[in-house]
TILOZA-43502 format. One record per residue (C-alpha): residue number from 1; y, x, z; chain; residue in three letters. Coordinates in steps of 0.2 Angstrom, whole numbers, m for minus. Layout:
REC   pos      c2      c1      c3   unit   code
REC   NUM       Y       X       Z      A    ala
...
# end
This chain:
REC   pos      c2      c1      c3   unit   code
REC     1      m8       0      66      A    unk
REC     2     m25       4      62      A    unk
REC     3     m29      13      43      A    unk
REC     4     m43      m1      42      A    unk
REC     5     m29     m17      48      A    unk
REC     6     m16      m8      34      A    unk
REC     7     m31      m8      20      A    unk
REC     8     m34     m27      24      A    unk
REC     9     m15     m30      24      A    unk
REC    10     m15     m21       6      A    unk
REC    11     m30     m32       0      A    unk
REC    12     m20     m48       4      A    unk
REC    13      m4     m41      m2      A    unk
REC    14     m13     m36     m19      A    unk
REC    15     m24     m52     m19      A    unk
REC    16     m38     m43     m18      A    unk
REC    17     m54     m53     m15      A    unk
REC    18     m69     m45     m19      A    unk
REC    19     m64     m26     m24      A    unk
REC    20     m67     m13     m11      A    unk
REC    21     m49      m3      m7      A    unk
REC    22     m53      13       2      A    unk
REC    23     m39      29       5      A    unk
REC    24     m48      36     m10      A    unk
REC    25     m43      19     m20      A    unk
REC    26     m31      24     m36      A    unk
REC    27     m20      10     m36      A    unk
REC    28     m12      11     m56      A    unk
REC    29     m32       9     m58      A    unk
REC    30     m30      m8     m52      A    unk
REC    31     m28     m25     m64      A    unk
REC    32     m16     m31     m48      A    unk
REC    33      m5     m17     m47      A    unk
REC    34      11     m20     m57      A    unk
REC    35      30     m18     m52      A    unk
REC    36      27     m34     m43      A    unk
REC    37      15     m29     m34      A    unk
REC    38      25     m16     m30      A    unk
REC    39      39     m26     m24      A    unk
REC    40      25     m35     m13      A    unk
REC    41      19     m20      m5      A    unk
REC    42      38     m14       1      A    unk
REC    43      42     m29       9      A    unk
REC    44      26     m29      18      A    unk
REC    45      29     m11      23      A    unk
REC    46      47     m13      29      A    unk
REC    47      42     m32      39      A    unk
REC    48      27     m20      47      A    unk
REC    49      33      m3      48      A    unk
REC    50      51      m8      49      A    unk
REC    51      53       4      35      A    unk
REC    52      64       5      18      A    unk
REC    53      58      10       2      A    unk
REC    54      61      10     m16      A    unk
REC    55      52       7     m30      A    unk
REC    56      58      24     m36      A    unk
REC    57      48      31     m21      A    unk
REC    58      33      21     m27      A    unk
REC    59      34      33     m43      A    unk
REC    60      21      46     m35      A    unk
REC    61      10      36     m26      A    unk
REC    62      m8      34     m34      A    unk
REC    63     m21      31     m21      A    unk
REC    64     m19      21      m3      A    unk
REC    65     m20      38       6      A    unk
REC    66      m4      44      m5      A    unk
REC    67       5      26       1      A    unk
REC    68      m1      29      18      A    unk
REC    69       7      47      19      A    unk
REC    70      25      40       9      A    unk
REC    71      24      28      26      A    unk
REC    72      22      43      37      A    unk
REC    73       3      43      45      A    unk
REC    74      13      46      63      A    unk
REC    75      14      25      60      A    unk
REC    76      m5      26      59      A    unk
REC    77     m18      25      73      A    unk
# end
């Protein structure tokens, strides 16, 4: 998956609709972002990654980029 496909995917997950979401984006910055949220995000990740998180893991991620590195940026093209 593309950077730019998993940004979009984040944007829908969030229910984003007119805020711009870039690598750079803190996501606790965010109105949307709540433990929720966070639920919503790792069942995205494992249904497109086919990959397990926790919430707990969830602890140190601030920005998009941090997110995409805890998924592993070898899943990225």
């Amino acid at each position: 998956m593309k950077v730019s496909e998993f940004i979009e995917k984040l944007k829908e997950t969030l229910e984003l609709e007119d805020e711009e979401l870039n690598e750079d984006t803190n996501l606790k910055d965010l109105e949307e972002y709540d433990s929720l949220s966070v639920l919503s995000i790792i069942a995205m990740i494992d249904e497109n990654f086919g990959k397990q998180l926790s919430a707990q893991q969830f602890s140190d991620v601030t920005t998009v980029k941090s997110l995409i590195e805890k998924i592993g940026v070898e899943n990225f093209e």
